[in-house]
C-alpha atoms as an extended CHARMM CRD file, in Angstrom:
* protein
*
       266  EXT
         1         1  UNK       CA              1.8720000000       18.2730000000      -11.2410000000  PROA      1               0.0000000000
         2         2  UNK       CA              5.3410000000       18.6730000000       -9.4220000000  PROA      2               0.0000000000
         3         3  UNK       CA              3.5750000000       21.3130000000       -7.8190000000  PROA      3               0.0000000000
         4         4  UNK       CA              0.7690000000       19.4820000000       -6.4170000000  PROA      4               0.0000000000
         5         5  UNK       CA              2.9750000000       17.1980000000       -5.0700000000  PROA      5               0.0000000000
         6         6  UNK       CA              4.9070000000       19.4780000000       -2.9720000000  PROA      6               0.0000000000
         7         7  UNK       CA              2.0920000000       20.6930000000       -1.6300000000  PROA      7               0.0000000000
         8         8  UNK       CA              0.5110000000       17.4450000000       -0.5920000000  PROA      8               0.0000000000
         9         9  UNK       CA              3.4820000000       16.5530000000        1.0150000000  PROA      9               0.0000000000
        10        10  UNK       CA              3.6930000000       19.5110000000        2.6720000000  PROA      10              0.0000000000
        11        11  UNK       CA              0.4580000000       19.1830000000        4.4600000000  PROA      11              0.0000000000
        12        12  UNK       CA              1.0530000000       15.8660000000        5.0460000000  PROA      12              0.0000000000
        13        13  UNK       CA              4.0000000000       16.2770000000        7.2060000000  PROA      13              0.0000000000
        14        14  UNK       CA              2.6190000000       19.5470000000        8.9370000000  PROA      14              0.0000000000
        15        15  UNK       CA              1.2060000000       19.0410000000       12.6340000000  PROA      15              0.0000000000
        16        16  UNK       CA             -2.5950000000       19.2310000000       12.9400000000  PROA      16              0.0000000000
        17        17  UNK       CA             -4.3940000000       22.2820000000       12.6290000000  PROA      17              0.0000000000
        18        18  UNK       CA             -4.7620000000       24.3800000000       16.0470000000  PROA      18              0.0000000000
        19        19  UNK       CA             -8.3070000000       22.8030000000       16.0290000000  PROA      19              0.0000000000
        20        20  UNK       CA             -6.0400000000       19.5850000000       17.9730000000  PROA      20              0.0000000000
        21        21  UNK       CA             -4.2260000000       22.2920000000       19.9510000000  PROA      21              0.0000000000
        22        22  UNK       CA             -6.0580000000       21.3110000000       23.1640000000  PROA      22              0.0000000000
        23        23  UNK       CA             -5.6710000000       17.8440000000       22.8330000000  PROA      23              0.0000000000
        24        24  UNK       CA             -3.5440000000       15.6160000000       25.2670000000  PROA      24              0.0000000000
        25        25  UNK       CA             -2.0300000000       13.6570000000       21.7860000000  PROA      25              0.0000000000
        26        26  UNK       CA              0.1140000000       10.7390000000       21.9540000000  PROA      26              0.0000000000
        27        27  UNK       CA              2.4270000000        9.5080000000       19.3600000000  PROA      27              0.0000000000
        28        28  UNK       CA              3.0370000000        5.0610000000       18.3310000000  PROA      28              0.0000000000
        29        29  UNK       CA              5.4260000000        3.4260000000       15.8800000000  PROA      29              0.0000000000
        30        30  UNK       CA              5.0800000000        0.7830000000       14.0690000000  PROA      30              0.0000000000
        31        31  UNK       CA              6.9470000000       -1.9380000000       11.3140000000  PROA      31              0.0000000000
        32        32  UNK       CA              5.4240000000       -3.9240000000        9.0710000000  PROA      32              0.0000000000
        33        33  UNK       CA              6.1260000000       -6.7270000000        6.2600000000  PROA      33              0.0000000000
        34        34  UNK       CA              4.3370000000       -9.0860000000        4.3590000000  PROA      34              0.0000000000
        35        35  UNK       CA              3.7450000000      -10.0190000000        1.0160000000  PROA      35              0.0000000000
        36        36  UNK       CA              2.3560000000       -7.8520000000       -2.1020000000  PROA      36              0.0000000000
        37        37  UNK       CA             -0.1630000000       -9.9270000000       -4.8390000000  PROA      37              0.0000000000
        38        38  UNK       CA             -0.3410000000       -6.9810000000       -8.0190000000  PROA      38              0.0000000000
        39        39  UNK       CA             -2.9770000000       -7.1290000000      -10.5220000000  PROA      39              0.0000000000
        40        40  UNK       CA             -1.7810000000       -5.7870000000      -13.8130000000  PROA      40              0.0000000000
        41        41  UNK       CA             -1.7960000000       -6.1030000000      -17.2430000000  PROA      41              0.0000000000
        42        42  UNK       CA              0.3280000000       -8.7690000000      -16.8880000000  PROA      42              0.0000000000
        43        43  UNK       CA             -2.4800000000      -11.7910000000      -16.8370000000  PROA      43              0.0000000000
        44        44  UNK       CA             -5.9720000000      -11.1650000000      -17.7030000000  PROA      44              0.0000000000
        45        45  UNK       CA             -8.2530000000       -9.4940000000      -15.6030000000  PROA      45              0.0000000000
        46        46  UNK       CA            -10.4760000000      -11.3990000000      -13.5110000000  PROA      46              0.0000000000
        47        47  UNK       CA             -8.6130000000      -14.4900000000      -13.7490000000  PROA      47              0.0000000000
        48        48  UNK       CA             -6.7910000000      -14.5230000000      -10.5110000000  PROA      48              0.0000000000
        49        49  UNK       CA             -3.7370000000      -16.9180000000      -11.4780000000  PROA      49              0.0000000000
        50        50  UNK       CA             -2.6300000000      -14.9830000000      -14.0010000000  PROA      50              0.0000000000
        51        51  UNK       CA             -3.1660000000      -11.7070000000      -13.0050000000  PROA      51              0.0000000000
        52        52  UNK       CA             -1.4830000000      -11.9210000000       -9.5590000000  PROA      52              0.0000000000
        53        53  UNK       CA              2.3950000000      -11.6890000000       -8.9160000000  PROA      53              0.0000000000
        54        54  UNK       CA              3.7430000000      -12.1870000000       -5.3730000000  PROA      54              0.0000000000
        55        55  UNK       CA              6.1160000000       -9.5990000000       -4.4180000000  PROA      55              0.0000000000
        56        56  UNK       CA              7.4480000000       -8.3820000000       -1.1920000000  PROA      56              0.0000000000
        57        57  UNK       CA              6.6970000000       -4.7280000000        1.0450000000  PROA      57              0.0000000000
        58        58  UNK       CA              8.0670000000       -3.7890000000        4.0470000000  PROA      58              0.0000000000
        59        59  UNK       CA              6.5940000000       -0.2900000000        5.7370000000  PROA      59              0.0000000000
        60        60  UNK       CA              7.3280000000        2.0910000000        8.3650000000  PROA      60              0.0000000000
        61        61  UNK       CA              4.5370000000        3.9850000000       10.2290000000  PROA      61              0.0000000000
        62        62  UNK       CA              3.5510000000        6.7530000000       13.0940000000  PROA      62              0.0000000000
        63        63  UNK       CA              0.3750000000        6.2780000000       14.6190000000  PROA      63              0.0000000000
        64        64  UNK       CA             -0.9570000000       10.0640000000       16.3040000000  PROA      64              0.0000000000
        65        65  UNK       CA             -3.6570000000        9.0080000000       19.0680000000  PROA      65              0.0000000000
        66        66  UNK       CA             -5.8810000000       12.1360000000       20.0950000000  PROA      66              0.0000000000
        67        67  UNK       CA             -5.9760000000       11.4600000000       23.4770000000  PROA      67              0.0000000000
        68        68  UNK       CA             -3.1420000000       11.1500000000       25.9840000000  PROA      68              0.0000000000
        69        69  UNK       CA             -1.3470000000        8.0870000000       27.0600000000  PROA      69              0.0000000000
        70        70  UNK       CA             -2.5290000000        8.2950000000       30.5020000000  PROA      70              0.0000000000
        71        71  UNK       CA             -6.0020000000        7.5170000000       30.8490000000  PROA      71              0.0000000000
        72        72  UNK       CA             -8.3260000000        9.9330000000       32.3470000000  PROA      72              0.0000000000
        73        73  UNK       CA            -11.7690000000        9.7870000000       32.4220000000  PROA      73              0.0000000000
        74        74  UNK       CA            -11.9290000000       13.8850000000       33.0230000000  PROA      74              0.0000000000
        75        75  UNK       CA             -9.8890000000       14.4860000000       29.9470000000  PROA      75              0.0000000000
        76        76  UNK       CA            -12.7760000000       15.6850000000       27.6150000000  PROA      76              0.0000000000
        77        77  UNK       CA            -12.5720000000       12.6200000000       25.2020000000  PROA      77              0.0000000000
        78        78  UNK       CA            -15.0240000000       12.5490000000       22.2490000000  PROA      78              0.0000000000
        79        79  UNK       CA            -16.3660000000        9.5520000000       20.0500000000  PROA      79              0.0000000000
        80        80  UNK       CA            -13.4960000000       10.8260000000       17.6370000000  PROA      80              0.0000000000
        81        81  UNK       CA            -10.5010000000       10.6280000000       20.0300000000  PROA      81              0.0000000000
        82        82  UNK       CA            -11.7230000000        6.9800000000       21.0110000000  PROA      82              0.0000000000
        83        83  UNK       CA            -11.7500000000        5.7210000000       18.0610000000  PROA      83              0.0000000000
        84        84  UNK       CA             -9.7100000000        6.6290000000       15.5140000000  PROA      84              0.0000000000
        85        85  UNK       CA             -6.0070000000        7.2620000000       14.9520000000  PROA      85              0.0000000000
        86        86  UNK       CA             -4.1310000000        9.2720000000       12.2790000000  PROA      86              0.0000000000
        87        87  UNK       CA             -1.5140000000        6.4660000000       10.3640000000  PROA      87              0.0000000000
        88        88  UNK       CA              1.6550000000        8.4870000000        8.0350000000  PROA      88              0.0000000000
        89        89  UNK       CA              3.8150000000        5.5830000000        6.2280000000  PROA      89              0.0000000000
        90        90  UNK       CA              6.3170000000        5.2040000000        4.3400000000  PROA      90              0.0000000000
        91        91  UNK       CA              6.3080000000        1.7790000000        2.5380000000  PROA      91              0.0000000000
        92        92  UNK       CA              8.0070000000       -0.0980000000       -0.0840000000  PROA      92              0.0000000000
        93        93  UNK       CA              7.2120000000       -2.4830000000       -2.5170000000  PROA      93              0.0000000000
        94        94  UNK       CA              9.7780000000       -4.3890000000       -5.5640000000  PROA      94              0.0000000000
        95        95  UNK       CA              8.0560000000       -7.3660000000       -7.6100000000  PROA      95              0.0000000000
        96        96  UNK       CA             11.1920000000       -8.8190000000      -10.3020000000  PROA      96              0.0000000000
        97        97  UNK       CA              8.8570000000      -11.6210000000      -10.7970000000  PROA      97              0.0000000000
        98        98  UNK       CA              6.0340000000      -10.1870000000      -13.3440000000  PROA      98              0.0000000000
        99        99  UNK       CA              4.4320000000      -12.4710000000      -16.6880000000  PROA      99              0.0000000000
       100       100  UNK       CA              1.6610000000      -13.6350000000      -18.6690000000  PROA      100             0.0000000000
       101       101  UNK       CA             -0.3460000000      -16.6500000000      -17.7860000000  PROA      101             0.0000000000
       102       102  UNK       CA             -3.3670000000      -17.9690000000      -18.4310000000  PROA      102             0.0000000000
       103       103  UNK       CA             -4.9870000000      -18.8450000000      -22.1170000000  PROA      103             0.0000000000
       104       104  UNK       CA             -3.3380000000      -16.7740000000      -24.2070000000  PROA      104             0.0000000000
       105       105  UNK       CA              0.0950000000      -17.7030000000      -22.5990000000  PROA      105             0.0000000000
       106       106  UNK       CA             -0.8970000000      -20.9780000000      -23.7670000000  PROA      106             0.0000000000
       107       107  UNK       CA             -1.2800000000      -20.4220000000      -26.9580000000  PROA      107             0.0000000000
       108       108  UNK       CA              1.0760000000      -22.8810000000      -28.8870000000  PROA      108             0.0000000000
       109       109  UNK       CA              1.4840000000      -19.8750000000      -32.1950000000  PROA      109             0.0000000000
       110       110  UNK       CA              3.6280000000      -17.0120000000      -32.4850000000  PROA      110             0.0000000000
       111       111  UNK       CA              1.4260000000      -14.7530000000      -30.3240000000  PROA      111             0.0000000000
       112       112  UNK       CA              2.0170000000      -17.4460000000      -27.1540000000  PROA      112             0.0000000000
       113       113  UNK       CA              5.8860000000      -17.5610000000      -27.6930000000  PROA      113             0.0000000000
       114       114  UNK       CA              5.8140000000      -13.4480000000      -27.7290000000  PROA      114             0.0000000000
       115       115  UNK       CA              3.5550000000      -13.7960000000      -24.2290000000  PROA      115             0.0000000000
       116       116  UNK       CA              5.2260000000      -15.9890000000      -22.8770000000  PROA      116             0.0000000000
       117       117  UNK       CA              8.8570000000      -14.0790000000      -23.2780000000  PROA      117             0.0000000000
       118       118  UNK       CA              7.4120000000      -11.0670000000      -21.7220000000  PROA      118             0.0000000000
       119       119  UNK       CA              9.0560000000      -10.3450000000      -18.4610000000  PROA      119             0.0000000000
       120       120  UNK       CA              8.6960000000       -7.4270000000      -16.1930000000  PROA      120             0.0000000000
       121       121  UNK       CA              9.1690000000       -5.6430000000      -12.5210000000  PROA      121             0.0000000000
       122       122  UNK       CA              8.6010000000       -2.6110000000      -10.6380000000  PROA      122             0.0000000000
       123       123  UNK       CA              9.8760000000       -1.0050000000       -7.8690000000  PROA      123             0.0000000000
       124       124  UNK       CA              7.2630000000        1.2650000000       -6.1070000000  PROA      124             0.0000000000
       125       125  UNK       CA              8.1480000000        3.8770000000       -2.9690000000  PROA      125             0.0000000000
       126       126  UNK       CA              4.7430000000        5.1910000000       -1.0890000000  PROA      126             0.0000000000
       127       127  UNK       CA              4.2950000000        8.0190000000        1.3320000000  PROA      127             0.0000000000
       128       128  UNK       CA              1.2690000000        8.7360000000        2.4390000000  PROA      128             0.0000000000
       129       129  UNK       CA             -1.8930000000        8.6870000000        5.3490000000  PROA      129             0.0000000000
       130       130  UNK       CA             -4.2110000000        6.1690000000        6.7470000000  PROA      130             0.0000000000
       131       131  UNK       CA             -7.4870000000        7.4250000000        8.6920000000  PROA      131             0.0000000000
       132       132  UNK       CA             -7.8440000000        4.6160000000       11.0320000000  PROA      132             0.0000000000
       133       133  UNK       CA            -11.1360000000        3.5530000000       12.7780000000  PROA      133             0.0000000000
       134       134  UNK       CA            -11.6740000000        1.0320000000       15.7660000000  PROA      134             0.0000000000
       135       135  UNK       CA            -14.5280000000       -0.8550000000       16.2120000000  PROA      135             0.0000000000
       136       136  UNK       CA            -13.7870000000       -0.7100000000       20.5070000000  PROA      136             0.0000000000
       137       137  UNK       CA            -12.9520000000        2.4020000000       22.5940000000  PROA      137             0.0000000000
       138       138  UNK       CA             -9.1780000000        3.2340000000       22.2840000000  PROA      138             0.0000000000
       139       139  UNK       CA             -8.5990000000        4.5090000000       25.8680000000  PROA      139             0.0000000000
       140       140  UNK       CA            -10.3280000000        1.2540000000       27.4160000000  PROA      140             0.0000000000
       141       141  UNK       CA             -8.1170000000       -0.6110000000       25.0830000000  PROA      141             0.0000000000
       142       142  UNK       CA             -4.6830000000        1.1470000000       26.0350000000  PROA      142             0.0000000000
       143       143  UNK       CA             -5.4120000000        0.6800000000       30.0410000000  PROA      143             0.0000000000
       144       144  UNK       CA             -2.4030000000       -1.1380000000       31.6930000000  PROA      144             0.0000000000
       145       145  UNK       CA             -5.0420000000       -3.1830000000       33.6720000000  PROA      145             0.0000000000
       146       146  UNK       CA             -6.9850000000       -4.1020000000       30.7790000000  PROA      146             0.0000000000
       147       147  UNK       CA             -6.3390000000       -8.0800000000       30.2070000000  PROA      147             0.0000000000
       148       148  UNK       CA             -9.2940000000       -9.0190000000       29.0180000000  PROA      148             0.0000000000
       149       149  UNK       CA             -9.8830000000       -6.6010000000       25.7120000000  PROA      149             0.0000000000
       150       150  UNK       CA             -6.4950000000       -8.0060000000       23.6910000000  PROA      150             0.0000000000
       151       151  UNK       CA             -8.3210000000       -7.5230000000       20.2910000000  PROA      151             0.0000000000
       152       152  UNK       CA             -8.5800000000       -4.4090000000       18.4860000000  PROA      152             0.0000000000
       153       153  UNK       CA            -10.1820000000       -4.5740000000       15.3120000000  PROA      153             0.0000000000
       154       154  UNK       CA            -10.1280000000       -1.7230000000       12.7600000000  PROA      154             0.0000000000
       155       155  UNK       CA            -10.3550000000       -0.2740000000        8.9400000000  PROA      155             0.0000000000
       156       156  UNK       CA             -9.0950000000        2.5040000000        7.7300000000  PROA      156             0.0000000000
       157       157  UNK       CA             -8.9700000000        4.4410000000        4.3800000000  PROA      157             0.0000000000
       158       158  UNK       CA             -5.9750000000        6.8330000000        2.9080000000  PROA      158             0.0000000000
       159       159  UNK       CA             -4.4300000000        8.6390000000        0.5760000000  PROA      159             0.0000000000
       160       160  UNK       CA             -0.7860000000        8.2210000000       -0.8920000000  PROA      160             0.0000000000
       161       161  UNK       CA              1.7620000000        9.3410000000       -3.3340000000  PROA      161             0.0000000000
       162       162  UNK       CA              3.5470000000        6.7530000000       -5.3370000000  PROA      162             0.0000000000
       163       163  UNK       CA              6.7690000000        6.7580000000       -7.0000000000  PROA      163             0.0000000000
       164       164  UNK       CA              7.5130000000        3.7460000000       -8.9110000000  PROA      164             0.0000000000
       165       165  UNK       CA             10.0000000000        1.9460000000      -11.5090000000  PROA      165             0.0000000000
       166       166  UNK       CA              8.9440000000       -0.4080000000      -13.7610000000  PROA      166             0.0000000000
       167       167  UNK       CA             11.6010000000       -2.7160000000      -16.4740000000  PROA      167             0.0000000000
       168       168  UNK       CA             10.4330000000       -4.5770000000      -19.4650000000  PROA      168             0.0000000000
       169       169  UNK       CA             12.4060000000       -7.2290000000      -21.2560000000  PROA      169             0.0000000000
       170       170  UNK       CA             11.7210000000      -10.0400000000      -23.5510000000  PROA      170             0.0000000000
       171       171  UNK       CA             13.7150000000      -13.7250000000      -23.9680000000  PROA      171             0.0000000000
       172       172  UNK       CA             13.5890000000      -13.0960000000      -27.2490000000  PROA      172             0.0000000000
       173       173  UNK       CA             15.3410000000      -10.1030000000      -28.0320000000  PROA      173             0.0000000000
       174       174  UNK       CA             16.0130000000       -6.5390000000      -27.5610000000  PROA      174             0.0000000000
       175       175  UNK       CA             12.2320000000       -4.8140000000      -27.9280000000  PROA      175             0.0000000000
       176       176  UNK       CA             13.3680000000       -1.3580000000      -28.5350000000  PROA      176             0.0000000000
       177       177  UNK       CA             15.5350000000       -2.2070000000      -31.5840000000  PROA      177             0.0000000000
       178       178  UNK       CA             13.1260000000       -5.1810000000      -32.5240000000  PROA      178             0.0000000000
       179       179  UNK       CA              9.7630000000       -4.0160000000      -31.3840000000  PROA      179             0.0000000000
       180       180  UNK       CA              8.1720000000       -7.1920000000      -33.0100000000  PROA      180             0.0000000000
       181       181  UNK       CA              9.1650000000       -9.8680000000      -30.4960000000  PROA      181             0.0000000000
       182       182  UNK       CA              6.6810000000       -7.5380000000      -28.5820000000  PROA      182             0.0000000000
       183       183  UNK       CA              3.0100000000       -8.7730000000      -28.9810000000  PROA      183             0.0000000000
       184       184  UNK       CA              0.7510000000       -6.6830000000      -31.0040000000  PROA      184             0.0000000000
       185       185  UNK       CA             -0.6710000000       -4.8780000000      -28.2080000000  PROA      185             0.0000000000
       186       186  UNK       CA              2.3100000000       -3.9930000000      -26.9550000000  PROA      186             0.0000000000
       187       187  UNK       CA              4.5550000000       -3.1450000000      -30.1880000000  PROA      187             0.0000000000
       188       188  UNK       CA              3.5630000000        0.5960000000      -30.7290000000  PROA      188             0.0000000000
       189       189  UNK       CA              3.4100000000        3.3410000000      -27.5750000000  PROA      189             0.0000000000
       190       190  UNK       CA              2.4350000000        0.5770000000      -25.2090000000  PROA      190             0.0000000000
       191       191  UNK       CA              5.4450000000        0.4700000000      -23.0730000000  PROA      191             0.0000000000
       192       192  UNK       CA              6.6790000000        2.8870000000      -20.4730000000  PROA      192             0.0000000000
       193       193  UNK       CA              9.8610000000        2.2180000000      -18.0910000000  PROA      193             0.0000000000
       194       194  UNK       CA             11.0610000000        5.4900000000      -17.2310000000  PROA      194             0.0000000000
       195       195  UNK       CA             10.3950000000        6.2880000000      -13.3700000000  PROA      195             0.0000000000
       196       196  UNK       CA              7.2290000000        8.1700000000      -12.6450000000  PROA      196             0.0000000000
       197       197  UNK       CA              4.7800000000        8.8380000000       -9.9840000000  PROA      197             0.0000000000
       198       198  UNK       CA              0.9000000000        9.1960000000       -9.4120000000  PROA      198             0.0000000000
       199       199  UNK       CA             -1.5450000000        8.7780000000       -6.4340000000  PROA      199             0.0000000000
       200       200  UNK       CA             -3.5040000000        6.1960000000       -5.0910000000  PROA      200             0.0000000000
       201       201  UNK       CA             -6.3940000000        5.5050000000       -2.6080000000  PROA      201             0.0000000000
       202       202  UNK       CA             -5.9180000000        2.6870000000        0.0010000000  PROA      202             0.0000000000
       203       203  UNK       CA             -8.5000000000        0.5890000000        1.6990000000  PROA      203             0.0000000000
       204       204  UNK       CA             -7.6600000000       -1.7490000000        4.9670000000  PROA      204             0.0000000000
       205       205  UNK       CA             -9.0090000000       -4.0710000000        7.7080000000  PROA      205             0.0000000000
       206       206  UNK       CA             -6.8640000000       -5.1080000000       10.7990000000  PROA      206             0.0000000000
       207       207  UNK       CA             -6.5550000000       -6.0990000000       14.2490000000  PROA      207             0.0000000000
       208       208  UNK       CA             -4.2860000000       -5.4290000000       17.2080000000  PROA      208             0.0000000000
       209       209  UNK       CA             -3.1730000000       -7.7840000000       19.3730000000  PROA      209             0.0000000000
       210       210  UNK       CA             -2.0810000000       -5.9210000000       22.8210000000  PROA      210             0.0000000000
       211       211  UNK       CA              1.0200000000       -7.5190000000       24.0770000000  PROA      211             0.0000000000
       212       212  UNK       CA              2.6870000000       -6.1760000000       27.4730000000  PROA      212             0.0000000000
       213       213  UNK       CA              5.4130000000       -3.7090000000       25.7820000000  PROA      213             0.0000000000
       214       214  UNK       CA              3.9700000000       -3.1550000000       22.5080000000  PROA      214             0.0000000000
       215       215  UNK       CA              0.8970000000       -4.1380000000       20.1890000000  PROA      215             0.0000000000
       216       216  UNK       CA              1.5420000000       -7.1740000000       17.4740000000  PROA      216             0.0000000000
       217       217  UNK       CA             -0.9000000000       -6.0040000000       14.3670000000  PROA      217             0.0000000000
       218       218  UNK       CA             -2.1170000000       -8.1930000000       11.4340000000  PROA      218             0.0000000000
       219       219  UNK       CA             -3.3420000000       -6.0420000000        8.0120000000  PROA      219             0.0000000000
       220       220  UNK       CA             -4.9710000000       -6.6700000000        4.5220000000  PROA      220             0.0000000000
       221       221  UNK       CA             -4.6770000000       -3.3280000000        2.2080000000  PROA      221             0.0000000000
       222       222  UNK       CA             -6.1990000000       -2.9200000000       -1.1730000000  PROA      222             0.0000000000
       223       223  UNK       CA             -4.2660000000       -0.0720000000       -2.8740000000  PROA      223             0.0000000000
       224       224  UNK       CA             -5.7310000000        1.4110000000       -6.4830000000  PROA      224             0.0000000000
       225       225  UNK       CA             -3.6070000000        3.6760000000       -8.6930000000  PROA      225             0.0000000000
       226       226  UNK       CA             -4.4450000000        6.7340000000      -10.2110000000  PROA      226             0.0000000000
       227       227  UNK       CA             -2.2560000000        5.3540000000      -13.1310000000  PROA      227             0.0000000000
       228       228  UNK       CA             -2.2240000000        1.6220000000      -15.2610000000  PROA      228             0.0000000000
       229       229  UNK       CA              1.6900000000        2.1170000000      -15.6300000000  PROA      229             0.0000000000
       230       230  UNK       CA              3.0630000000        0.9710000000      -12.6920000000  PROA      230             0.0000000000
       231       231  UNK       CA              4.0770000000       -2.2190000000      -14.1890000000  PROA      231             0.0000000000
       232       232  UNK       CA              5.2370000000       -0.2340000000      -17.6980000000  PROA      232             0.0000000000
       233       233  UNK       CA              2.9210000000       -1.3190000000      -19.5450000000  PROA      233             0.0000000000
       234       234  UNK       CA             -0.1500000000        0.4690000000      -20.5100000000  PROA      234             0.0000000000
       235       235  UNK       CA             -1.6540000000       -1.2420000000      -24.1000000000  PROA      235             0.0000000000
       236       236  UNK       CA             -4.9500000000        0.2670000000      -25.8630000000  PROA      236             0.0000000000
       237       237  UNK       CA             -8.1650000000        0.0380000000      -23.7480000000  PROA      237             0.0000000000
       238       238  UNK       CA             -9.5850000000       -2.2000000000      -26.9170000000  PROA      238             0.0000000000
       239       239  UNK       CA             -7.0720000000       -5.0230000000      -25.3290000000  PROA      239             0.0000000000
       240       240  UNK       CA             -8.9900000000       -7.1480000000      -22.6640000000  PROA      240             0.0000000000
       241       241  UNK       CA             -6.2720000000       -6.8340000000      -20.2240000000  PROA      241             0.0000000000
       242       242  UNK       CA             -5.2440000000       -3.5780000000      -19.9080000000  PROA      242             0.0000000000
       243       243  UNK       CA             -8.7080000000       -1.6220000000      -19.1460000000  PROA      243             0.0000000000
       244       244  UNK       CA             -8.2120000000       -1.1720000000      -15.5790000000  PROA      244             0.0000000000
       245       245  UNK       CA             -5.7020000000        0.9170000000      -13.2860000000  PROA      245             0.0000000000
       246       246  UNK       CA             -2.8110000000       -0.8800000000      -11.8050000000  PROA      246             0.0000000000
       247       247  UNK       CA             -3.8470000000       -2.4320000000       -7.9910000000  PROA      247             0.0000000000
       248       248  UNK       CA             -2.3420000000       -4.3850000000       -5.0940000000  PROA      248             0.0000000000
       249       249  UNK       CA             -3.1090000000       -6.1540000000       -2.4700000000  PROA      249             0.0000000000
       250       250  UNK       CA             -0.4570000000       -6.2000000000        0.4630000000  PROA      250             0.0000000000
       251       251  UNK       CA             -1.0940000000       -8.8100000000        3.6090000000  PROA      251             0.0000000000
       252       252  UNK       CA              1.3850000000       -7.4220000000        6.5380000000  PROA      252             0.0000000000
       253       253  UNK       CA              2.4070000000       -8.6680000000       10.1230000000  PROA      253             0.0000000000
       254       254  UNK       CA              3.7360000000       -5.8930000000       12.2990000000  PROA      254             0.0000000000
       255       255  UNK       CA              4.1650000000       -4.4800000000       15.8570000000  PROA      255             0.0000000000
       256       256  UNK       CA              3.1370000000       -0.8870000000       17.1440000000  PROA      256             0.0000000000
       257       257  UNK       CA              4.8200000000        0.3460000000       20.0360000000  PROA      257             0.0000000000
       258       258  UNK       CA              3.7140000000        3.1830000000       22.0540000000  PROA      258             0.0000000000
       259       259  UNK       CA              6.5800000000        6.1460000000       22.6150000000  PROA      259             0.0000000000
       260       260  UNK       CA              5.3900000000        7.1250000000       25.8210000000  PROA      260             0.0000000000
       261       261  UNK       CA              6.7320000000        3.4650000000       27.5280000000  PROA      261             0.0000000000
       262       262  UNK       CA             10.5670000000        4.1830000000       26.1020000000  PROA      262             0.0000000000
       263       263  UNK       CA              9.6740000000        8.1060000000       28.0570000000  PROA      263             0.0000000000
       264       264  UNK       CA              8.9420000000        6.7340000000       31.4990000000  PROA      264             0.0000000000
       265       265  UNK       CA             11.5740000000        3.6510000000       31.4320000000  PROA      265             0.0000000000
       266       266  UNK       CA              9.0280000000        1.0710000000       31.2200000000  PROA      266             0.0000000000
């Protein structure tokens, strides 16, 4: 697998294929934050309540436009080049703030005071790239004389690789000497904090909002993992709760600002 990841990596981060090699390209950055709402097997599944913790991400991002930043209207542009940029991010995401709630949390036995106790949190570094599609014609958008087309609605799908760090703890003891303040699920190979990574397949929908320097940017991603252990906890599929891969949702504010306005002063 380490393999695999060196490799996607390494296309990531290599320039376009020669098939862009006549294209006038031209290169955005951008920074985001917001918060993250996970849904893990922390909570039951499809109660939202209890299977949503609020965490916090913060991302960094180049934005490759395949057209130049000087509009041109005998520059050869195609449907592609209008509307779509290529997104590369890196992004990071902690949550210290993970338990059960809900019914069984509730629960006034032995099982509810072992739920309850549960604590957990994750740490989770993603690289990775967006394919981004706009709804209105890029070029028309980035004119300096356009005032009246602020708005530039989008969604985009992508591909990432995850590295993440998940802790496990209990208030009422030390699980790995006692594993029985653990609930049942979770007592016997259920449990797995040591750092690891996997993939995972993002979804988004956005807008731009075109400012006079630089772009302000609103965006809702839904992020699924290839893996239900990004939380460290990953109990028998029998158990209600932990059927399903680990997923996010991260809301982010951001700005975008175009590289070619820092090269000619403005």
């Amino acid at each position: 697998m380490k393999f695999i990841y060196k490799i996607f990596l390494l296309v990531l981060f290599i320039p376009l294929s020669n098939s862009y090699a006549q294209l006038d390209l031209s290169h955005e950055i951008g920074v985001s934050f917001g918060p993250v709402t996970m849904q893990t097997d922390y909570g039951e599944r499809n109660h939202l309540p209890s299977s949503t913790a609020t965490s916090f991400g913060i991302a960094f991002a180049h934005y490759l436009s395949f057209y130049g930043s000087n509009y041109n209207w005998r520059n050869g542009a195609s449907y592609f080049s209008d509307h779509f940029k290529l997104k590369t991010e890196v992004s990071y995401y902690f949550n210290n703030n993970l338990e059960h709630k809900g019914r069984f949390a509730e629960q006034t036995d032995s099982f509810g005071d072992q739920i309850r106790a549960m604590k957990g949190s994750t740490k989770i570094f993603n690289v990775g790239t967006q394919l981004e599609y706009y709804f209105k014609n890029l070029e028309d958008y980035g004119l300096l004389f356009n005032d009246s087309n602020k708005f530039a609605p989008y969604i985009s799908v992508g591909f990432h690789y995850n590295s993440f760090d998940p802790e496990v703890s209990s208030d009422l003891g030390n699980y790995i000497t006692n594993p029985e303040v653990l609930p049942l699920p979770w007592q016997e190979n259920a449990i797995f904090v040591e750092k690891d990574n996997t993939f995972s397949f993002t979804f988004s929908a956005g807008t731009r909002y075109k400012l006079d320097s630089f772009d302000l940017f609103i965006d809702a991603r839904w992020q699924y993992f290839l893996s239900d252990r990004v939380d460290g906890l990953d109990a028998p599929s029998e158990f209600s709760g932990s059927k399903f891969n680990d997923t996010l949702i991260y809301f982010s504010v951001g700005a975008i600002f175009d590289l070619s306005n820092f090269y000619s002063g403005r």
